[in-house]
C-alpha positions, 0 to 999 in steps of 0.5 A: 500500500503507498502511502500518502504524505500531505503537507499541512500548513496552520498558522506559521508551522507546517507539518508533514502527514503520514497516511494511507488511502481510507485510513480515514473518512475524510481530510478532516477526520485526519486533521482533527486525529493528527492536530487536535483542532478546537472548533473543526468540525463541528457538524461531524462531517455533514458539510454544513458547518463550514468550519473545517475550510481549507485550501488545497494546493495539489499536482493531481486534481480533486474529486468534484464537489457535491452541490452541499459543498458549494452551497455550503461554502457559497452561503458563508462567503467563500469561493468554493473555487478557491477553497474546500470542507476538509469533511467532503475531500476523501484520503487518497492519492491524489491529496499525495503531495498536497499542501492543505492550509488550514483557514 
């Protein structure tokens, strides 16, 4: 199994995680286990909340959207064209490489 490594940024640190596709759910459940995030998260993953926005910077492109997503992000001001819900981003190899920062 290759595993996948995913730079993370949060604030002025950056750290390198190690994991394998679907050892978790999603990109928040890995940053909430990795990180100890307060407030991320909070609707468990339902992308309603909006609070585990991130910015992903990839070489492989992401897995489209679903338009719970979009509305989601759109009805809090944000741009779904520039940013994501870490609960709506699967752990695979196209996040391999990636540069996740943390909004």
């Amino acid at each position: 199994m290759q595993s996948i490594n995913i730079n993370i940024q949060l604030d002025n640190s950056c750290k390198t995680i190690h994991t394998f596709a679907n050892e978790y759910r999603n990109l928040m459940q890995l940053l909430v286990n990795h990180l100890y995030l307060d407030d991320f998260g909070e609707c468990g993953g339902m992308g309603r909340c909006c609070t585990c926005v991130v910015k992903i910077e990839t070489i492989k492109p992401l897995s489209e959207f679903n338009s719970n997503e979009k509305r989601t992000l759109m009805r809090h001001d944000y741009n779904p064209y520039e940013v994501r819900l870490a609960c709506q981003i699967p752990i695979n190899n196209q996040l391999h490489l990636a540069t996740v920062t943390i909004i």
